[in-house]
N, C-alpha and C positions, 0 to 999 in steps of 0.2 A: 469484446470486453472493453468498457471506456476506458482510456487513457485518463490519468488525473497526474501523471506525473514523470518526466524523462530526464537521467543526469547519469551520465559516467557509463551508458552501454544500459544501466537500468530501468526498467519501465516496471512505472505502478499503476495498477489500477482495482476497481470495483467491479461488481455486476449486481443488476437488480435483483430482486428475487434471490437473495443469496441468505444464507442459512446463520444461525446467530452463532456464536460471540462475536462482534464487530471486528471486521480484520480488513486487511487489504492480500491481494497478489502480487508479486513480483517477478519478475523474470529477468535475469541475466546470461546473455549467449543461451543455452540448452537447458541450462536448470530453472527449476523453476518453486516459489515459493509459498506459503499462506503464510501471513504474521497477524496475530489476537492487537489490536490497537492498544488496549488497557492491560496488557497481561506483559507482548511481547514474544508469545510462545509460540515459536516455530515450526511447523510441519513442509516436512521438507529438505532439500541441502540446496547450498549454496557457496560458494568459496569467501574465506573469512574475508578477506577483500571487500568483497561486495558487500556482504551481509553488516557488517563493521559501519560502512556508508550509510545502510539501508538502516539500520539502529540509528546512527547521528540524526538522519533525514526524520524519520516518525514521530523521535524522542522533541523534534524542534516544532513541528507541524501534528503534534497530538490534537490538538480540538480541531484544527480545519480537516482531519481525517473523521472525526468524529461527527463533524456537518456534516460530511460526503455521504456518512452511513446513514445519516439522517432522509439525508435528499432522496438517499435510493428508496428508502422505505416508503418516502411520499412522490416517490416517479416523479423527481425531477431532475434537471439537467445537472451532472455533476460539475463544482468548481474545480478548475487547476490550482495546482500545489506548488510555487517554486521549488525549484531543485534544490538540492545542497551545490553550493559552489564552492 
């Protein structure tokens, strides 16, 4: 699964051929996430910690995730995302 993004133990990423509404994955230590880009809707747990970060991060970086979704659809190499710092 590409990486597009690592900050604080978090890793975001995409995959091609991946089914709609436009979201990303996440994963922190064991758990692991799906979040809707435009919605924000969560499938999954995650501790408010993270998840907290993981809102700040998307809510700042909404349209360059929404390129990423793009690029997958047209098979190509995804951009990196700065982290939240």
């Amino acid at each position: 699964m590409p990486e597009i993004c690592r900050f604080y133990g978090i890793i975001v990423f995409m995959n091609y051929n991946d089914h709609d509404p436009p979201h990303f994955h996440a994963r922190y230590q064991d758990q692991e996430i799906t979040v809707e880009i435009q919605t924000g809707i969560v499938q999954g747990t995650m501790s408010r910690r993270a998840l907290r970060m993981l809102f700040d991060w998307s809510e700042r970086y909404q349209e360059e995730l929404m390129r990423n979704w793009q690029l997958a659809r047209d098979k190509q190499p995804f951009e990196k995302i700065p982290p939240l710092v």
